[in-house]
N, C-alpha and C positions, 0 to 999 in steps of 0.2 A: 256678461256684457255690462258693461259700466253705463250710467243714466246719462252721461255725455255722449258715448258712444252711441247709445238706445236714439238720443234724441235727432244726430245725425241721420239715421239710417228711417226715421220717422220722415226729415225734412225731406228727404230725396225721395222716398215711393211716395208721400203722399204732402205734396208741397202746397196745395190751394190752401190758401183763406177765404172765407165771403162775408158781406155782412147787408143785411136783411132793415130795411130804417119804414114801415108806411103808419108812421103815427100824425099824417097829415092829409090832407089829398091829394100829395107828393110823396111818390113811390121813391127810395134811392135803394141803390144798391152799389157795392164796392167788392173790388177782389183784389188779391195780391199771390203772387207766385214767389213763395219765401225763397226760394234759391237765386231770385232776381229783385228784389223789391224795387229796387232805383227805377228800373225799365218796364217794371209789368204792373207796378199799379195804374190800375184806372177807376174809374166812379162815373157814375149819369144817374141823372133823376129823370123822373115820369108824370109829369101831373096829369095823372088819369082819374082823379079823383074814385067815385062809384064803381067805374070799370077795371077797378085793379080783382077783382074774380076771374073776370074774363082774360086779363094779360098779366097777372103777372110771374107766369111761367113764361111768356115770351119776353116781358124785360128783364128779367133773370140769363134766359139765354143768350141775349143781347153780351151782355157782359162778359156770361161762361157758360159755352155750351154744355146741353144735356149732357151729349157724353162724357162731359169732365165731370161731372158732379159728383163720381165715387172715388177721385182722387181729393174730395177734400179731406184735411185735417183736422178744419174748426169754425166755426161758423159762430155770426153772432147777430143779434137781434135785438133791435128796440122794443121793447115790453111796454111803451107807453107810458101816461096818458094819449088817449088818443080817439078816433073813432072804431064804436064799438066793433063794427067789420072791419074794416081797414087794418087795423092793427090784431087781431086775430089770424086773418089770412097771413101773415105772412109769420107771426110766432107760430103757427100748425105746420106751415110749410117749412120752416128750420127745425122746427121736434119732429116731423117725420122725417128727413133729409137722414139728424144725426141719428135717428135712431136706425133708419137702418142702412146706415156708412157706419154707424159705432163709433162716431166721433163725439167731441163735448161740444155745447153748446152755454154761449156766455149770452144773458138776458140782463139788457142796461136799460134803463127808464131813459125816456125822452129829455126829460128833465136834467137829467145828470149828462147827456150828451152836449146840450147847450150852454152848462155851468160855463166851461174853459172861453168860453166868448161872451159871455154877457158878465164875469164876473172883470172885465175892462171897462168898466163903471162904478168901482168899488174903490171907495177910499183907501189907502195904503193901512190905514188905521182901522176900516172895516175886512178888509181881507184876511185881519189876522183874527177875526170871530167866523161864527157859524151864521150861515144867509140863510134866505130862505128866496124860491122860486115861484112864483103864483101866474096860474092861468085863470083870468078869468072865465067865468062859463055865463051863460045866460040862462042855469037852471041851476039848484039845488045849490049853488052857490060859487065857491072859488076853491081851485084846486091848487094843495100846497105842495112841495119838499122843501127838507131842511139838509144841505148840504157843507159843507167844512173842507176848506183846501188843505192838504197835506203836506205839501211843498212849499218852496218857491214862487208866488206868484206869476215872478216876473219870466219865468222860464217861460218857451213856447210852448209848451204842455204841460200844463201844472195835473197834479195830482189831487182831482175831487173825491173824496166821501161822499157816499152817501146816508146820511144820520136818519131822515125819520122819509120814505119813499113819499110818493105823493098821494094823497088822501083828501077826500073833502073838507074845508077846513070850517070850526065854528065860527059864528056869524061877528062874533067880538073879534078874533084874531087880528091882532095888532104889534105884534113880533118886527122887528126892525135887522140888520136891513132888509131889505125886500127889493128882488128883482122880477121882471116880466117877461112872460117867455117871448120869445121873437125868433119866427120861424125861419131858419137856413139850412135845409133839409141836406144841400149835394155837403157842405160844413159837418152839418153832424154824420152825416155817415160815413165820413172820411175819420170821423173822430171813434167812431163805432168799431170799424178796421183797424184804426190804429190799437185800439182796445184788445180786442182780440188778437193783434197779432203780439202785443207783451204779454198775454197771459200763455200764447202760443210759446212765447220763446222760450217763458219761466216752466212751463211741462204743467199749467195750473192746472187741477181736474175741476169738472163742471159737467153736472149732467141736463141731458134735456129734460128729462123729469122735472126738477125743479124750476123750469122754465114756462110762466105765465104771463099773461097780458094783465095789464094794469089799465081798470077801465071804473074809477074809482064812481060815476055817474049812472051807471047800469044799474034800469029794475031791477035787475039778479046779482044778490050778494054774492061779494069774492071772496072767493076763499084763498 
């Protein structure tokens, strides 16, 4: 069987995508049925803040029910920055999903989710160097990445890098340009889907293994 054909007979028995976003106190999630994209994508956010333990098997199912969940494909998930529960429950619930559907699982920083919209404030002259993204915190200081368009900017999806993930940053950092994050959660998880579904289409491999939350502010070093 040839890998075009393989990939075929993939999209048909097992056609869902999903994608997993609570790196705020806005829950999102998004799906897409690749044999229909035009007509089956949909998205909803949740701002359940603290109670996303308690629901967010039932906003998930909102989207796609339980019993769909062993036809997914590929799944993908915001790694953060974020809060330190928040953003856990829902990368445990994508690493258990794929691990036992045996699908891959794609882990995108928060950060790099927002680049393609906040990087429409960038000089045409800054677009063609490497940014950087900072969240302020109100403890232990400011959290950075440094990110690098690939592309086009002007395309409606430009192609972000991401160079150095987000990290606490020293107290001199003074790196130019500099963007601020700004939260549009139902935005980025539509950009999360769409993520996953081009690594879907290219056969990317990705395991969940490799797949952690990014919670650069936690008592408990990350490994």
């Amino acid at each position: 069987m040839t890998k075009k054909k393989m990939n075929k007979s993939i999209n048909q028995s097992l056609p869902f995508l999903l994608a997993l976003h609570s790196s705020s106190e806005t829950f999102g999630v998004a799906f897409v049925d690749c044999r229909d994209p035009k007509q089956t994508r949909q998205s909803s956010t949740f701002p359940i803040g603290r109670n996303l333990s308690n629901k967010i098997f039932t906003c998930v199912e909102e989207i796609l029910p339980s019993n769909k969940w062993k036809k997914l494909s590929r799944i993908a998930v915001s790694t953060g920055p974020g809060g330190f529960t928040g953003t856990r429950l829902s990368v445990v619930m994508a690493r258990t999903l794929c691990e036992q559907i045996g699908c891959p699982l794609d882990g995108i920083s928060s950060f790099q989710l927002m680049a393609p919209r906040l990087i429409r404030s960038l000089t045409n002259l800054e677009k063609d160097h490497p940014f950087w993204i900072i969240q302020e915190t109100n403890r232990r200081g400011n959290i950075g990445g440094k990110y690098q368009i690939n592309n086009d900017a002007q395309k409606s999806h430009p192609c972000i890098k991401e160079i150095i993930k987000p990290h606490i940053l020293e107290s001199n950092f003074n790196e130019k340009p500099t963007l601020f994050t700004q939260e549009d959660v139902n935005e980025d998880v539509n950009e999360l889907l769409r993520l996953c579904e081009k690594r879907f289409q290219s056969n990317q491999e990705s395991s969940w293994m490799n797949v952690a939350p990014i919670y650069p502010t936690s008592p408990v070093e990350n490994h």
